[in-house]
N, C-alpha and C positions, 0 to 999 in steps of 0.2 A: 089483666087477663093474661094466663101464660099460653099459649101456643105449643101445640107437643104435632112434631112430625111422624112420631112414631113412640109408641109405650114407653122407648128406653133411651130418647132425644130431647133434649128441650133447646130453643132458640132464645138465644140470651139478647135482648133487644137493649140498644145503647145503652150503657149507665155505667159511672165512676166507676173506673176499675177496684176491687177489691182485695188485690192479693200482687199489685203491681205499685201501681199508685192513683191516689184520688184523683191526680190530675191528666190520668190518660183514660179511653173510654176503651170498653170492652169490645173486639173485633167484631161482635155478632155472631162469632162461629157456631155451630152445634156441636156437643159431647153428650158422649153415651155413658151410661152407669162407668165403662173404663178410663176414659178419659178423664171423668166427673171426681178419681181418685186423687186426681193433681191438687184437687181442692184443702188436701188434708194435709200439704206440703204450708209452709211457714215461711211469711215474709216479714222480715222485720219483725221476727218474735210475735209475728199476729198471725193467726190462721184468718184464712180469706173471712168466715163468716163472723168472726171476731172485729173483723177490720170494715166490713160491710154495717155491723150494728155501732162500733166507734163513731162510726162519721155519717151516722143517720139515715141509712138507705132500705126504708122498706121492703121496696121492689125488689133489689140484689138481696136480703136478705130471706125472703121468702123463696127466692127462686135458688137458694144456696141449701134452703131448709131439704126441699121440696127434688133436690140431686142427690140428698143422703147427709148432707152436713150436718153434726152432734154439736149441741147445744153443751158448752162445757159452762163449769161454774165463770170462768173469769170474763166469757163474753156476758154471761147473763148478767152481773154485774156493770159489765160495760154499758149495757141497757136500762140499767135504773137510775142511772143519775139526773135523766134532765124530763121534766116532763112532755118535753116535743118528743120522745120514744117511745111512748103510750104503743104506738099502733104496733111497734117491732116488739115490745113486751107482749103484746099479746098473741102476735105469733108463736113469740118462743113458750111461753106458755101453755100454747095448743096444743106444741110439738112435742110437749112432756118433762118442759124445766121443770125442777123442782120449785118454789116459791120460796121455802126454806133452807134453800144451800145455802151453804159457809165456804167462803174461800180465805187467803191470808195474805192481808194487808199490813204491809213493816211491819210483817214476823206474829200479827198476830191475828186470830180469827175475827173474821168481817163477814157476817149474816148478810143476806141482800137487803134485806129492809133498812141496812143503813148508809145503801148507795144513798137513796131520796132524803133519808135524814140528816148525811154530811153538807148536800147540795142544797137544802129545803126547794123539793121538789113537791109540793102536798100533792097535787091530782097523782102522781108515778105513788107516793105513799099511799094515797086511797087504794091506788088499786092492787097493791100487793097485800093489802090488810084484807081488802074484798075479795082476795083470793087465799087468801087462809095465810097468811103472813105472821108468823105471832111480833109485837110490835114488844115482846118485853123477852130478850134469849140468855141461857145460859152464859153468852156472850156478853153481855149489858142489853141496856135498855135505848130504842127509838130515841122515847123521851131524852134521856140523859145525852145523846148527840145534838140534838134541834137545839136545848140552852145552849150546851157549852159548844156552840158554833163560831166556825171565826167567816162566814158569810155574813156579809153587813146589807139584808134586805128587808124591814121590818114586813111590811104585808106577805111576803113568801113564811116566814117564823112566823108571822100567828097562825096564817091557814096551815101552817102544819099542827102546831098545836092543837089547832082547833080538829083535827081530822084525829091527831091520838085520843084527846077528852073522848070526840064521838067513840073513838073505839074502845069504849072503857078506861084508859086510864083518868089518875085519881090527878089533876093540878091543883097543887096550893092555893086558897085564899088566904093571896097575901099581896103586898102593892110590890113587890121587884117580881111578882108574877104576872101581875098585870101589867107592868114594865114589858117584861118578854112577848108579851100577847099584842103590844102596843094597843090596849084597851084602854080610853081615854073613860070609859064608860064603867068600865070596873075601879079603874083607881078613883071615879068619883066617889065611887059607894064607899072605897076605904078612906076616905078624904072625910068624908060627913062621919062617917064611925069615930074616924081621932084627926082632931082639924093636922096636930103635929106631924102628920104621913109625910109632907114635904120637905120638913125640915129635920126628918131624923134619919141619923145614919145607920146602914144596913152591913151588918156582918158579908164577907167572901158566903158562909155558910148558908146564909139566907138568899143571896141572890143564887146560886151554885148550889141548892142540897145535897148535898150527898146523900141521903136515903132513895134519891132518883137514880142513883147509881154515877154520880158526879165524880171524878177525883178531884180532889183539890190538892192546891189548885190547879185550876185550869189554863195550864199556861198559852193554850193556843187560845182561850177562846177572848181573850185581849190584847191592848195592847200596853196602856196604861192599865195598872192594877184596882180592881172593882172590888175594894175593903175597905167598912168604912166610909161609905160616900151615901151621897142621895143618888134619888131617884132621876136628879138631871144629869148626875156623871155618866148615870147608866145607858141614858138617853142619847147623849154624845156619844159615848163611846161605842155605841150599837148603831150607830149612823142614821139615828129614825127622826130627822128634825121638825115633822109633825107632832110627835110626842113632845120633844123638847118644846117647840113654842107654846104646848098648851100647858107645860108644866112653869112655864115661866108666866103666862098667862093668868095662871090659880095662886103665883107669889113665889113661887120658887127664887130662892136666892144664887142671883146666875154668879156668883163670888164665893159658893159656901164651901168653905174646907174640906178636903176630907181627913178622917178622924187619928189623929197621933200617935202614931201604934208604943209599945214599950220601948223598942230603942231608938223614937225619933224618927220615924220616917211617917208623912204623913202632910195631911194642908194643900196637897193640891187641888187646885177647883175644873169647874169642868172644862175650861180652857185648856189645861193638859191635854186631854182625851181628845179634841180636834186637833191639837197640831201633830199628833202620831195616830196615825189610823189604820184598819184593817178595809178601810170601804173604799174602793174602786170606782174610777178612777183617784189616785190621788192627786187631784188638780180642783177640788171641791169647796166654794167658799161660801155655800149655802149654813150651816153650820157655824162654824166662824166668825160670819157676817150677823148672825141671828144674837150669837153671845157678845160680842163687840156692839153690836146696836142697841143691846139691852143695858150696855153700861162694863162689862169686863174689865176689870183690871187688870193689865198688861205689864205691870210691875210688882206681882203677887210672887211670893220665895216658896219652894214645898222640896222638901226632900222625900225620893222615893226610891222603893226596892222591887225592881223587874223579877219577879222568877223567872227561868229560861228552861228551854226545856232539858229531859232530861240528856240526852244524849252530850249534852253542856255540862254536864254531872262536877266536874272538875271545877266550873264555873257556875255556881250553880242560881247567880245573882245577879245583875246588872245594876247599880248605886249611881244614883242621882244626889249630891249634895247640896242642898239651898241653890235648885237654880230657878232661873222665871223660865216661863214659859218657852220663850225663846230659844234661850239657852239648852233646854231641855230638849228640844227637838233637832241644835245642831248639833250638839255630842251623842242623839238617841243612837243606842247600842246597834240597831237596823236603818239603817240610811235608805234603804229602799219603802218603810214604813211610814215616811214622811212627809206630812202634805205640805209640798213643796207652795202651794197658793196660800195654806193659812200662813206659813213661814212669814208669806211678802206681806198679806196682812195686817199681822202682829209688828209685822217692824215698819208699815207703814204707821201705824199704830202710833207704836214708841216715837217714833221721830214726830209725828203732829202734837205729842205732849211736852216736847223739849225746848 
């Protein structure tokens, strides 16, 4: 409940300062519509109700609204990413954001609907769709962000998906889509269609369509490369080791190659894909532990070719030549991408077979 002394007063009652820092508290003072002007002054490149919505303050953000503070595209943004923001989105929403703004992110336009599709936020995506959102913009498409994500959550990626389907779009029936959906219950049906589902390998194209507005490839959205492989590389490498144990469960080959491209590179199995990861923390040996338990070969050779991105343009590859697993993750081109726990795994590994 806000408190007004007088029509053109409000009483700001303790909370995170906004326009100073988060870790001092607001005086309590009152300011009038003149005072309330200071608001539009800039700290740290953040205007107060910008930095009120960053760091999740309803309260201060309503009472920042409600002093005259304008809702710009890069705070409303700032508010779509996580879905503990629901309630501050809905403020600014009242106050007359657009639901449709575009702002630009590294130089290139960024719709709101793809705060919650970078982050996989579903409930923040429900409700920007529920609010007239369009989920497919001249910009790309919702969908084409939620695949090619380098967030490693499977249940947050399917409720999204599942919240674009609701919203009319079209998802593939196909099993690297029921891969993304971690639907253990859809890849059965593809399973019983062609028993092969598990043991054939899947084109970059078929996991990644590009008709969804995919580029390929997608160099963020792995880390070891997803061409070529089963359905268990993809499982790895997308950090979902409930899928992975069911898919080893039904026969998957926790050893199967992936496929030899024209000049050689190729054969890694999904042991690769755990000892470089994008899934957080990297201290993870759930994973790991699952493929090594199931039998893994920890002296398997594959040579492989990283795309990198483009701003690497110069360098436009990362090359792996016939190394094991091992090996691969202590020469891997990102040292911060490496899970330092499969590491001790694997060469606790090796050394118990010597």
């Amino acid at each position: 409940m806000i408190r007004t002394r007088s029509p053109d007063a409000i009483r700001l009652p303790p909370v995170r300062s906004v326009w100073h820092s988060t870790q001092q508290s607001l005086d309590g003072s009152t300011f009038d519509a003149k005072t309330s002007r200071r608001l539009w002054c800039r700290h740290n490149h953040y205007r107060p109700l910008e930095y009120a919505v960053t760091h999740g303050k309803p309260q201060a953000t309503q009472l920042l609204l409600e002093a005259g503070s304008r809702t710009d595209d890069r705070t409303l943004r700032a508010a779509s990413y996580a879905d503990a923001n629901i309630p501050i989105m809905e403020l600014l929403l009242r106050s007359g954001a657009d639901v449709n703004s575009t702002t630009t992110q590294s130089g290139r336009p960024y719709p709101l609907i793809f705060g919650p599709s970078n982050t996989l936020a579903p409930r923040m995506l429900e409700l920007l769709i529920c609010r007239g959102a369009h989920p497919v913009t001249e910009h790309g498409s919702a969908l084409a962000l939620v695949l090619a994500n380098n967030n490693r959550d499977a249940a947050r990626k399917s409720a999204c998906l599942n919240v674009l389907e609701q919203a009319g779009l079209a998802l593939p029936d196909s099993a690297p889509m029921a891969a993304h959906r971690s639907r253990t219950d859809l890849l059965q049906a593809q399973l019983d269609r062609d028993p092969g589902t598990l043991a054939r390998r899947y084109a970059e194209e078929e996991i990644y369509p590009p008709e969804l507005g995919i580029e390929l490839p997608p160099v963020y959205a792995f880390v070891t490369p997803l061409r070529g492989v089963t359905l268990l590389h993809m499982a790895i490498e997308w950090g979902d080791p409930d899928l992975a144990r069911w898919l080893l469960d039904q026969g998957a080959d926790v050893d199967a190659p992936a496929q030899i491209s024209s000049d050689g590179f190729g054969s890694w199995t999904p042991l690769y894909h755990a000892m470089v990861s994008l899934r957080v923390p990297r201290s993870q040996t759930d994973l790991v532990s699952l493929l090594l338990d199931r039998g893994a070969d920890v002296n398997v050779t594959a040579s492989i070719r990283k795309p990198l991105p483009k701003q690497n343009a110069t360098i436009p590859y990362a090359e792996f030549r016939d190394v094991m697993p091992l090996k691969y993750a202590r020469e891997f081109v990102d040292p911060d991408l490496v899970n330092q726990a499969a590491v001790q795994a694997v060469g606790a590994a090796i050394s118990g077979t010597q």
